[in-house]
N, C-alpha and C positions, 0 to 999 in steps of 0.2 A: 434400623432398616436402611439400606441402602437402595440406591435407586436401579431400577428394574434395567435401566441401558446406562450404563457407566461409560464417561469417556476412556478410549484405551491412551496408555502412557504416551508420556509427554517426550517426543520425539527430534524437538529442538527443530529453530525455523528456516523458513529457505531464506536465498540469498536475499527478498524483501525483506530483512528483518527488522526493518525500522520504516517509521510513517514516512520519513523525508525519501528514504529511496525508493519505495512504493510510490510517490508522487512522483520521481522522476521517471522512473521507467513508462508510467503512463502519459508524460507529457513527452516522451521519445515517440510511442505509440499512436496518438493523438493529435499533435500539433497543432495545428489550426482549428480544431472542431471546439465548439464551445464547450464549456466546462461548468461554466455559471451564468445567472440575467440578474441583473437589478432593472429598477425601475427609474429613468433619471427622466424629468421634467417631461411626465406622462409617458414616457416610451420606454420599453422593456429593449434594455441594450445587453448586448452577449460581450461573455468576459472568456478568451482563447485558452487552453490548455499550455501553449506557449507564451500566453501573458502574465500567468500565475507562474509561470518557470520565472521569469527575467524578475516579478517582483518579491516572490520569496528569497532569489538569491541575492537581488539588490538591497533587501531588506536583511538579511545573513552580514554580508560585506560591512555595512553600514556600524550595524552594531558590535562585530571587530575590530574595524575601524574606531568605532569610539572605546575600545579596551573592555569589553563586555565577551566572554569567553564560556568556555567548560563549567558547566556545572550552575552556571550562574542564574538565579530564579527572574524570572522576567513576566511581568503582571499584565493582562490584557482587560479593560472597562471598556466594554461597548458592546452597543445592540449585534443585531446579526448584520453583516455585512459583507461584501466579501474581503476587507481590511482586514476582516479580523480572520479570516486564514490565510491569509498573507504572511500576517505578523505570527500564526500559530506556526507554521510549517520553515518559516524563516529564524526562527528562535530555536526549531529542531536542528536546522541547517548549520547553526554555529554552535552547537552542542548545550545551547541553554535547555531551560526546565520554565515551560509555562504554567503560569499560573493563573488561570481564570475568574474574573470578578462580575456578580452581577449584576446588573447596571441599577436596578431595585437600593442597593447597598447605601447605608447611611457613610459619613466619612469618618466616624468611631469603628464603624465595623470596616471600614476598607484599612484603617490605621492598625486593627487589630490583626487583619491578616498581612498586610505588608510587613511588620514587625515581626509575626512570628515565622515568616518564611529569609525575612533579612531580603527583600527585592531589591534587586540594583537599578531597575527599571521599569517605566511600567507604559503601556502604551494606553491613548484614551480616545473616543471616536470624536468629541466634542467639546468646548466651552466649558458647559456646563458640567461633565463629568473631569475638564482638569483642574475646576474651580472646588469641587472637592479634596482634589490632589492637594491641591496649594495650599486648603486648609488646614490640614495635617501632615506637612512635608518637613516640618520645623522639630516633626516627630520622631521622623524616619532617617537616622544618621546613616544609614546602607544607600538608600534611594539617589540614584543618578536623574537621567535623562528622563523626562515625561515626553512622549512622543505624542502627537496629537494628530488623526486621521483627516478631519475637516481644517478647510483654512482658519485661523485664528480672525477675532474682529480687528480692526484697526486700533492703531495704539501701539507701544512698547511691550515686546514678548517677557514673561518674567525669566527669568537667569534659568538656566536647565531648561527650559521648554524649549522642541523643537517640531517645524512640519514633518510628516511624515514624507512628504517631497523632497526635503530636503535631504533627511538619512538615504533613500533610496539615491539621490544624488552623490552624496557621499559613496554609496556602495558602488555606481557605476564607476566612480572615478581613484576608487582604492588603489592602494600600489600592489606590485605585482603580488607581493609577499603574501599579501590579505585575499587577495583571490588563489591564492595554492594552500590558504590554512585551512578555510572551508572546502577544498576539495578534501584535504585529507579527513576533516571532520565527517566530510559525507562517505565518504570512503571506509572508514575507521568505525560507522558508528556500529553498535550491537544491540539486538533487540532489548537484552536486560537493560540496556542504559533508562535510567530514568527519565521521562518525559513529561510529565505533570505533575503537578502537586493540587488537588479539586478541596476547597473546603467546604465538608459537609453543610448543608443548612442547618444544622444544628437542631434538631427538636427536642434534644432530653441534654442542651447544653451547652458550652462553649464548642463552634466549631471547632473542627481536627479535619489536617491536611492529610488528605488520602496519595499518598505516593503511587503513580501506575508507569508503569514503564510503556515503552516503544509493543513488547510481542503482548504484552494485557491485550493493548489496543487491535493490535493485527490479528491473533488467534481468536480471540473472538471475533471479531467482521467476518472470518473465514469459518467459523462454526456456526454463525448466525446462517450463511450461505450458505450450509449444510441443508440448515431446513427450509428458508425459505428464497424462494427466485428473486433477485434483482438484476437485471442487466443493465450493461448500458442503453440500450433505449429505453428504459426508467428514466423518470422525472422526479421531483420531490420540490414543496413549497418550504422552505427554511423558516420558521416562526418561534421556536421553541429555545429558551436559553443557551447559545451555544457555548457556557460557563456551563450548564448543566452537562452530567455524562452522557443524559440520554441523545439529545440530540448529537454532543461530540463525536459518538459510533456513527450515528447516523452520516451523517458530516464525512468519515473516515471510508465507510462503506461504500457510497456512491464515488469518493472519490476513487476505491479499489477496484467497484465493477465499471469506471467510467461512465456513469450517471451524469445527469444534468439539475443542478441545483440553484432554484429559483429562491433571493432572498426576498421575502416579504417586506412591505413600505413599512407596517408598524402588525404592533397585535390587534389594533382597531379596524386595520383594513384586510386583516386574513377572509375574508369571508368574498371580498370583489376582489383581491390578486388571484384566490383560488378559479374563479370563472374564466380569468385571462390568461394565466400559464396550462390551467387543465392538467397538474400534475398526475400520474398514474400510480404512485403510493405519497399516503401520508403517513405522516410519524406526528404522533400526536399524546398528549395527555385527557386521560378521562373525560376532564371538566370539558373538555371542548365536545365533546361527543354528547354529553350529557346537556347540554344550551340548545347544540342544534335538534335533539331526540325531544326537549321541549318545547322548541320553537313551531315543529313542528305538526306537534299535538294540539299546542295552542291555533294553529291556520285550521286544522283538520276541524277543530271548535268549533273556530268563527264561519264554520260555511256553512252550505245548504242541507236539506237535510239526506237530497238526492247524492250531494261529494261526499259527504259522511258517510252513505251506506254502501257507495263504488270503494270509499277508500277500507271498510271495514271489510267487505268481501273481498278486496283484491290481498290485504293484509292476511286473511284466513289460508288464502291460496298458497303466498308466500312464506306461509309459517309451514305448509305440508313439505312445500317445495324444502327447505330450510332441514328440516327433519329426513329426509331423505337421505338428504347431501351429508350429513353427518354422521347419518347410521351406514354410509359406501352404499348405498342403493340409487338404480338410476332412475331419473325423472323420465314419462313415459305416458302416452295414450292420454287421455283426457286434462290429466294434471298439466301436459307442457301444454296443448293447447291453451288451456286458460290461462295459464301464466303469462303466455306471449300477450296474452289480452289484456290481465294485469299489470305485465309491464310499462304498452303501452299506456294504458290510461294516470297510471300513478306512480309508479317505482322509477324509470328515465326522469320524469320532471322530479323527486326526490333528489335523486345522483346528480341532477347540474348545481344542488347546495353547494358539493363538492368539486366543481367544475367539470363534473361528465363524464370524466374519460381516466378513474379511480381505478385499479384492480384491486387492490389492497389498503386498508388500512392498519394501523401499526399502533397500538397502544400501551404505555406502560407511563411508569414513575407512580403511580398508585393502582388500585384495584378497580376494574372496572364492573361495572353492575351487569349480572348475566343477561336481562332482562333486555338491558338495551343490544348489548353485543347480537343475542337471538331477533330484534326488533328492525338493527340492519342488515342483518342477514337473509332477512324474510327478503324485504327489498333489492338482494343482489348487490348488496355491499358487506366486505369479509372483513369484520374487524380482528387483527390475532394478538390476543393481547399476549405478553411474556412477563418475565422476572427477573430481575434482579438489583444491586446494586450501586453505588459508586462502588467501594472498594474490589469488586466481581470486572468493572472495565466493561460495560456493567449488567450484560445477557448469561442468567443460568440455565434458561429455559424460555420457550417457545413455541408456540400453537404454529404448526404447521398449515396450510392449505390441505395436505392429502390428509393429514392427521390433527384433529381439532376438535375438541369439546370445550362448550363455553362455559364458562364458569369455574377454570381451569387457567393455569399458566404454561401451560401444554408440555413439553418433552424435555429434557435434559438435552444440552446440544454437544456436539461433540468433541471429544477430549475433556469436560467436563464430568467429575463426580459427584452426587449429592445424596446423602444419607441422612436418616431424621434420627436425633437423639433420641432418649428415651423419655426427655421432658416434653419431645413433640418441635424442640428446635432444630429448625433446615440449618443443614450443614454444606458446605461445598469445598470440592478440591478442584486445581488443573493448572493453568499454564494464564490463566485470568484475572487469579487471587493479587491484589495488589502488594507491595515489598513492606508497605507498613503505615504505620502514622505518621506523620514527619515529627522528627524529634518527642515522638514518645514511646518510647522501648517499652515501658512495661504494661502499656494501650495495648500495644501491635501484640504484644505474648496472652496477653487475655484474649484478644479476638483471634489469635491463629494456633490453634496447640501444636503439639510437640510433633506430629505426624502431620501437618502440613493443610488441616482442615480448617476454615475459615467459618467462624460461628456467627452468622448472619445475625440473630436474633429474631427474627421470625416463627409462627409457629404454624405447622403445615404435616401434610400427608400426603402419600401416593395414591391414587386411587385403584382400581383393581385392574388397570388397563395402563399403567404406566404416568398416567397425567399429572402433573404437580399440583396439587391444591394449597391456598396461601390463608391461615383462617386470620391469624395478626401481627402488630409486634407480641412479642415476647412482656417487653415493660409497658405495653401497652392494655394486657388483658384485666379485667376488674373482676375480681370476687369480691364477691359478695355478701352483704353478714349471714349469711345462710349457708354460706361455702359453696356458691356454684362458681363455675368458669363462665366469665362472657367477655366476646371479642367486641369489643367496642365497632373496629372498623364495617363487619359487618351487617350492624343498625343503622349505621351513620350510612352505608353506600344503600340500603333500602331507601330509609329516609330522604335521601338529596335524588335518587330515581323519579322520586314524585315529580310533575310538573308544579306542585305549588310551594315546592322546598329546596332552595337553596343550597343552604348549608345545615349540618347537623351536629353535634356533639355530644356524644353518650357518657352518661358519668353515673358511681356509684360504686366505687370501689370501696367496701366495709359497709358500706349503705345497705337498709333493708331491701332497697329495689332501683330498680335504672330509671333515673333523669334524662333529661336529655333540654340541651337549649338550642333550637332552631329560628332559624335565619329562612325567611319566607322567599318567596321569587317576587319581590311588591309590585313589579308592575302587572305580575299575574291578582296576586292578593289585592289591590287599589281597585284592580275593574272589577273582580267580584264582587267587593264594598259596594262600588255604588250602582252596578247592575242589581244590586239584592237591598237599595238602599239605605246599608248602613253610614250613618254621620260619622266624618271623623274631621278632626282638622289636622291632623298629622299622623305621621306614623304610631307615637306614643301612644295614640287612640288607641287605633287597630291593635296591635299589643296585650291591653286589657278587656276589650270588648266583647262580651259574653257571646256575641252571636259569632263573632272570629273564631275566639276559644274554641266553641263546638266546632266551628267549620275542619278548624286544623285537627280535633281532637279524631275525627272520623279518618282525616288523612294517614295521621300518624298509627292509628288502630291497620285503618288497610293495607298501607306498607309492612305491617309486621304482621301480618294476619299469620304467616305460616313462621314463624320464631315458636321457639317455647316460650309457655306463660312466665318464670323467670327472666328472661331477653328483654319481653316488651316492656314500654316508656311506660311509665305509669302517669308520672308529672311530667309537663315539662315547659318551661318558658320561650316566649316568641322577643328576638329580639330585634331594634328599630335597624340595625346597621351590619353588614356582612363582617365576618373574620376577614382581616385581610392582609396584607405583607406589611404595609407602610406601618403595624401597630404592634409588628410581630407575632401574629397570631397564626400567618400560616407559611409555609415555607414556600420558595419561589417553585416549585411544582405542586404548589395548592393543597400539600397535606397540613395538615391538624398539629399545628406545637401544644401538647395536649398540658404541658407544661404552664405554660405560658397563659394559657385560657382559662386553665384552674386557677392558679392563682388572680386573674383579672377580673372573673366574674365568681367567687367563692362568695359572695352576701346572696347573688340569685341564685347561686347551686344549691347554698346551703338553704334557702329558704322554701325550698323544696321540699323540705323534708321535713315541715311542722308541720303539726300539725291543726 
């Protein structure tokens, strides 16, 4: 089956055909107007459309200068800042191939991808992330220069380390030669030219470098802005991996419509930058949506019993309101009036979580739960979630504002194809699909066949109205000794929906019936304890405690109330400590290495199943 709006043929790009010329034409455009804020010793400082010219290309120069050229893979560690598009669009500027790491990363796994992309250099925002470097530099016979964004401590620099002050010095002071290579590089360059190499998180494996060129990137920004509005008087809070793709477009986008992008201090303090910058879209990952939808049930709790029943009736309102707006019918006569009364009393104090002044928000890298997406919506916040992957560059599809149903990845966007196998695997074509694996030829011929379609691995359908539905992975789905199909993902996003559930994990592939080992919300779980006086002295308590047991056993029942009786948990265990990155258990946009899990907790999976 192919998709109901296909993109039409691939027509080859305008004269922006690469991210470095796109940046310059809008820093021709722009000039002085800011481009980016950080935050430096409490005050939010703006960063000029013309300051990112002088240090991308100072930072270009530099690394000519130092004999780093054409083709050359060049490695960026660091949080989000704006250094690090500096050093991304300056590495375009001299025809390199950036290679993004994320700052999560052990120094076995950073050695593992430096090696297999052969880096000649790699830039780092810190101390601590070059003390990494150095641990396994004795590894890497390719690796040049470690460029370091922050000043060094005092002491003797080690051999190849340099400031990043000081390469831009360099590039200021290049000879003539080296400022007319990079013009011709910028001049010269062509959308197909290679631009990154992303390695997967890997959940069913040894990462693989995703090759995406320069027009991956551009074509999609320009298909995304098909469906939905971003202009330059858009804002956005930067917080999310900029190693990750997701955010990378993000990143590319504002810079296309001349946006303003605000980096956040840490991921700890996303929640008070948000009240100070007052961005008007977010790009965000599930998990965070799903904290503050609990955070906020948990307040709705703790109050009286008069705020409980203003905020229950003003939520009834907004779920009409809500349904309206999504079936094209207008709001009208009784309904607006009470909403305006709604809003003030509940839904505006909601929206300042997000600093206020949201139009949109933006969710992808996993599946978000319909329940909540419909829960902000009620509220006068549009969550639009979309699809797709790294190697996609990485939008197939997108929930529009005029065209949106939740529970859904909304529309195919354009110049984009997407057909569903006959196994129920989403397929895609267009001008997005990435050039291959790096260095694995017969990778890249398995995931691309012979006509140019890109087998995602997912498994999905169209609805009768055109909308993409995403039910899982492919290697992820479990039958069961019974022979039914069940998507794990599916139970797991009910499950972690709940406010008193965390995280989830569905298991039971050949198994008579679906397990599941869940990860509580404990500081929700602890005050239950002892508002209900159960003893415990630790968490390993709560875990075996029969009156827990039940408590969760009622949760877990309710979340799946409307599953088939095969889907639902039948067992399942509570565990003391979250899945988390530092253990390998979950990938740096917080999906499930289902891999990984199974094998680490197989004595409590399996003992699920005694009887």
């Amino acid at each position: 089956m192919s998709s109901p709006t296909p993109g039409g043929p691939y027509v080859g790009p305008p004269p922006e055909d690469t991210i470095v010329k796109m940046v310059d034409a809008r820093i021709q455009k722009y000039g002085d107007r800011p481009v980016m804020r950080r935050k430096v010793q409490g005050r939010w400082e703006d960063i000029s459309w013309n300051t990112l010219g002088e240090a991308f290309k100072d930072i270009a120069r530099g690394l000519l200068q130092m004999g780093l050229g054409r083709g050359d893979c060049i490695a960026i560690l660091s949080e989000n800042r704006p250094e690090w598009a500096f050093a991304d669009i300056g590495i375009f500027a001299m025809d390199g191939v950036v290679v993004p790491l994320y700052w999560t990363l052990t120094p076995a796994q950073i050695r593992y991808i430096l090696k297999d992309c052969a880096a000649r250099a790699i830039f780092v925002s810190n101390a601590e992330y070059l003390d990494r470097i150095l641990k396994v530099r004795s590894e890497l016979p390719d690796l040049g220069p470690i460029i370091v964004f922050d000043p060094l401590p005092p002491g003797p620099t080690p051999e190849g380390v340099i400031q990043l002050s000081d390469l831009v010095g360099m590039g200021r002071e290049a000879p003539r030669e080296v400022w007319e290579s990079m013009g011709r590089s910028l001049a010269s360059g062509r959308g197909e030219d290679l631009a990154t190499i992303i390695y997967t998180s890997g959940t069913t494996g040894e990462p693989k470098g995703v090759m995406l060129t320069h027009w991956n990137f551009l074509s999609n920004v320009r298909g995304v802005l098909e469906l939905i509005h971003v202009a330059e008087t858009d804002s956005c809070l930067s917080f999310l991996p900029l190693s990750h793709v997701f955010e990378r477009i993000a990143l590319y986008l504002f810079l296309y419509v001349g946006g303003l992008i605000n980096y956040a201090e840490s991921i700890d303090t996303v929640v008070d930058n948000l009240g100070e910058v007052k961005p008007t879209i977010l790009v965000s990952v599930p998990r965070i949506y799903e904290k503050v939808y609990g955070r906020i049930l948990d307040r709705v709790r703790q109050s009286s019993f008069l705020r409980r029943s203003i905020f229950k009736a003003s939520l009834s309102i907004g779920q009409k309101v809500s349904l309206r707006l999504q079936e094209g019918q207008p709001v009208t006569g009784w309904l607006t009036r009470a909403h305006r009364v709604a809003d003030n009393l509940v839904f505006a104090k909601l929206r300042t979580t997000f600093g206020g002044n949201v139009r949109l928000m933006i969710s992808g890298g996993a599946p978000l739960n319909k329940h909540i997406a419909e829960f902000f919506h009620a509220a006068g916040l549009l969550i639009l979630e979309g699809y797709g992957l790294t190697e996609t560059a990485p939008v197939i599809s997108a929930n529009m504002v005029e065209s949106l149903r939740f529970g859904t990845v909304g529309k195919v966007i354009p110049e984009v194809e997407v057909r569903i196998a006959e196994d129920g695997e989403i397929l895609a074509r267009g001008p997005n699909i990435m050039k291959g694996y790096f260095n694995r030829p017969q990778e890249t011929a398995e995931a691309i066949d012979g006509e140019g379609w890109f087998h995602t691995g997912d498994i999905g359908h169209f609805d009768k109205d055109g909308f993409l539905v995403i039910t899982d992975r492919k290697k992820s789905l479990i039958v069961t000794a019974g022979g039914k199909n069940v998507a794990p993902a599916a139970i797991e996003n009910a499950l972690s929906a709940d406010q008193f559930i965390n995280q989830a994990f569905a298991y039971g592939d050949g198994r008579k019936y679906i397990s599941a080992l869940i990860v509580p919300d404990w500081e929700r779980l602890e005050k239950y304890a002892e508002e209900h006086r159960i003893h415990f002295a630790g968490r390993e308590d709560l875990c075996r405690d029969p009156a827990v047991m039940d408590f969760m056993r009622r949760r877990v029942d309710a979340a799946l109330e409307e599953f088939a009786p095969f889907e639902k948990v039948k067992r399942f265990r509570i565990l003391p400590q979250e899945f988390s990155q530092e253990d390998g258990e979950v990938t740096p946009t917080l999906k499930l290495k289902r891999k990984e899990i199974t094998r680490k907790y197989w004595k409590e999976l399996d003992a699920l199943y005694e009887d």
